[in-house]
C-alpha positions in Angstrom: 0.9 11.5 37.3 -2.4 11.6 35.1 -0.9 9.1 32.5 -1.6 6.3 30.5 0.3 3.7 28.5 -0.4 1.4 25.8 1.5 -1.6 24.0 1.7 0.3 20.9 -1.3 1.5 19.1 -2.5 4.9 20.5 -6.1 4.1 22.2 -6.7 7.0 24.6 -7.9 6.1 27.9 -9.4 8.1 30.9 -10.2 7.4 34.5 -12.0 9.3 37.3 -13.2 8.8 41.0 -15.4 10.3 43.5 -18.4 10.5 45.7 -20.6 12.6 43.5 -20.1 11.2 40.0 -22.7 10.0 37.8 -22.9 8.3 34.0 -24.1 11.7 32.3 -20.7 12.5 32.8 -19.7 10.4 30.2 -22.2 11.7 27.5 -22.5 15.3 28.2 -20.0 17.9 26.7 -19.1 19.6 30.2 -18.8 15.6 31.1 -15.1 15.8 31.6 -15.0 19.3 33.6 -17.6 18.1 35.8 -15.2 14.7 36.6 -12.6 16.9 37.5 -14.4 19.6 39.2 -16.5 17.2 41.8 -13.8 13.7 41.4 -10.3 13.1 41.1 -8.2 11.8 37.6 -5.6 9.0 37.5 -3.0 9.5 39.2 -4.4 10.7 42.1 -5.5 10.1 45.4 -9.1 9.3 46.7 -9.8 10.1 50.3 -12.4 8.0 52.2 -15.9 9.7 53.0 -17.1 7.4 55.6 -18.7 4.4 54.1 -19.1 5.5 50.5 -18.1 3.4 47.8 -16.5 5.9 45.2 -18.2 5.7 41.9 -15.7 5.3 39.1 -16.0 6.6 35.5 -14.0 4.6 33.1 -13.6 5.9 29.0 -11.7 4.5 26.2 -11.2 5.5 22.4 -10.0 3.4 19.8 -6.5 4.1 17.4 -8.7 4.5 14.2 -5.9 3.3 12.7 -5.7 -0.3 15.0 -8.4 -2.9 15.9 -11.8 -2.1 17.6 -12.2 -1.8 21.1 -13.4 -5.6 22.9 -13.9 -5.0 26.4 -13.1 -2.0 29.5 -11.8 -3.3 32.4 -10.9 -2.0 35.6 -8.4 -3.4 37.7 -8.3 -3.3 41.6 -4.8 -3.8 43.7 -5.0 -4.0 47.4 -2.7 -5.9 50.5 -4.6 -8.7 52.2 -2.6 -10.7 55.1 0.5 -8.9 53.9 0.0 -10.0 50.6 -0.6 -8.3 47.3 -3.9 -9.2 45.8 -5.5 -8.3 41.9 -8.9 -8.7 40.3 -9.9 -7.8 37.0 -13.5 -6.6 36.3 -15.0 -5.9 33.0 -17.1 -2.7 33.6 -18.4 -2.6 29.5 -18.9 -4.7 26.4 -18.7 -4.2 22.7 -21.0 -4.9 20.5 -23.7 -4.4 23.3 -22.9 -7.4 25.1 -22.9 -7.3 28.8 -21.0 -7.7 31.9 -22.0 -11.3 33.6 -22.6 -10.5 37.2 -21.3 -13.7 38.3 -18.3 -13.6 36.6 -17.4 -9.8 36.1 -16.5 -10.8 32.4 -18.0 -9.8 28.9 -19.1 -12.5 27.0 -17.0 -13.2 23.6 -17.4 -10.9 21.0 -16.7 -13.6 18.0 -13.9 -11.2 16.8 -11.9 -13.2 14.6 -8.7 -13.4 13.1 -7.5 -15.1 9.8 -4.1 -16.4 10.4 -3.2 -17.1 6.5 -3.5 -13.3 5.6 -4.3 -11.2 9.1 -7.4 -10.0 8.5 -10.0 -9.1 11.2 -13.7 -9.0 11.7 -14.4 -5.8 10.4 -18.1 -5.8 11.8 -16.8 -7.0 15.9 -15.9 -4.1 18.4 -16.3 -0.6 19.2 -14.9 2.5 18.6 -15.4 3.9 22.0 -16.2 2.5 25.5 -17.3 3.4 28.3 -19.0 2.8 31.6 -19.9 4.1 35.1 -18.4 1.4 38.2 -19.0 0.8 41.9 -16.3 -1.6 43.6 -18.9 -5.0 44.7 -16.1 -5.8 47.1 -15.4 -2.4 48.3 -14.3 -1.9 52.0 -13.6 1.7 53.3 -11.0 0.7 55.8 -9.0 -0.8 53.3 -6.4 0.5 51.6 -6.3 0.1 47.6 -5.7 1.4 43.9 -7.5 1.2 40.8 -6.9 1.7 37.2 -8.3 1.4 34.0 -7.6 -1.0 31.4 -8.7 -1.3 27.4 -7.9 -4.6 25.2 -8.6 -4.3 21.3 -9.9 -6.8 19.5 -7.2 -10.1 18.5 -4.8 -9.3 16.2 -2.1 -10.9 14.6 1.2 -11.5 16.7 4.5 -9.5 14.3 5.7 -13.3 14.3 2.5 -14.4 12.3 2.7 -11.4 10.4 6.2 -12.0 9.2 5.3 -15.6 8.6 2.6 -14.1 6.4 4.7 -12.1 4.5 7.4 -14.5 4.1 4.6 -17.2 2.9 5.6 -19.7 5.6 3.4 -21.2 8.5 3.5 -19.2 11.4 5.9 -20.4 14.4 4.1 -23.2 17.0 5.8 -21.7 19.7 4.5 -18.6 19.4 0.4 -17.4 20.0 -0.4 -16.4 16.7 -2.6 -13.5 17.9 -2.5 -10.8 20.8 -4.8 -8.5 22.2 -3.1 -4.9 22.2 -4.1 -2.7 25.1 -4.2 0.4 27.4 -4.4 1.4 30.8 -4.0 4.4 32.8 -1.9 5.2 36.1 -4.0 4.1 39.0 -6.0 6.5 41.4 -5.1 5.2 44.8 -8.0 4.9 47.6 -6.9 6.3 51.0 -9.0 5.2 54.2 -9.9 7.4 56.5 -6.7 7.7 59.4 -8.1 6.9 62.4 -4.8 8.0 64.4 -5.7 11.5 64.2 
């Protein structure tokens, strides 16, 4: 169940959860032991403790071989009047931008792409991101999942790319450029069962 997918390039990605987590986690070298030892990994399931908003630690590492990183996102699922709900949050920035509190989005990164040949801003992104996260809208009687998400800097679409190659315009049909990405299996947040 601890997994994690991407749509091609091999970013690695990481996600844990639990009431006594903290960011050193993410910088010190028994970081990752303590995450497992006092949280729980994707693909997992967090039980409630009361009240208390789980605190989430969210990592991602570039392909060295692929774009830079561009933002970290963590993405919440939960039922709401028997019907699915999703928001997206950025939880951390490249290039030391930050997360807009009003918004839960990173501001752009000017990561650019040149459509007549594919090259990339070579001096936009990051090689690694990531960030400690507390749900804003979290409600302990309410049943939901989370998961971690990473997009890479734009890149060109295989379309423009055989377009290049074949010296002709790319297609106008198509999006020229994409954003390849990661994200892990979800850790899914249990309330407490009151029927016990």
């Amino acid at each position: 169940k601890e997994t994690f997918a991407t749509t091609g390039p091999r970013m690695k990605v990481r996600l844990f959860a639990g009431y006594d987590l903290d960011g050193s986690m993410l910088t010190s070298l028994a970081g990752i032991a303590d995450a497992y030892r006092r949280g729980v990994s994707m693909g997992s399931e967090l039980h409630a403790d009361g009240e208390r908003a789980p605190t989430l630690l969210a990592w991602a590492m570039r392909d060295p071989l692929s774009a830079p990183l561009q933002r970290l996102q963590i993405v919440k699922g939960w039922i709401e009047n028997e019907e699915p709900q999703e928001r997206v949050y950025d939880v951390a920035c490249s290039d030391g931008l930050s997360v807009d509190p009003a918004t839960n989005r990173c501001p752009d990164n000017g990561a650019t792409v040149d459509i007549t040949n594919c090259k990339t801003s070579a001096s936009r992104g990051a090689a690694e991101l990531k960030a400690t996260w507390l749900d804003p809208d979290f409600d302990a009687k309410q049943q939901a999942f989370y998961y971690v998400r990473v997009l890479e800097n734009p890149t060109c679409r295989w379309s423009t790319w055989d377009a290049v190659r074949a010296g002709v315009s790319p297609r106008p049909d198509l999006h020229a450029t994409l954003q390849e990405r990661a994200w892990s299996s979800p850790i899914w947040f249990k309330p407490e069962d009151k029927g016990n």
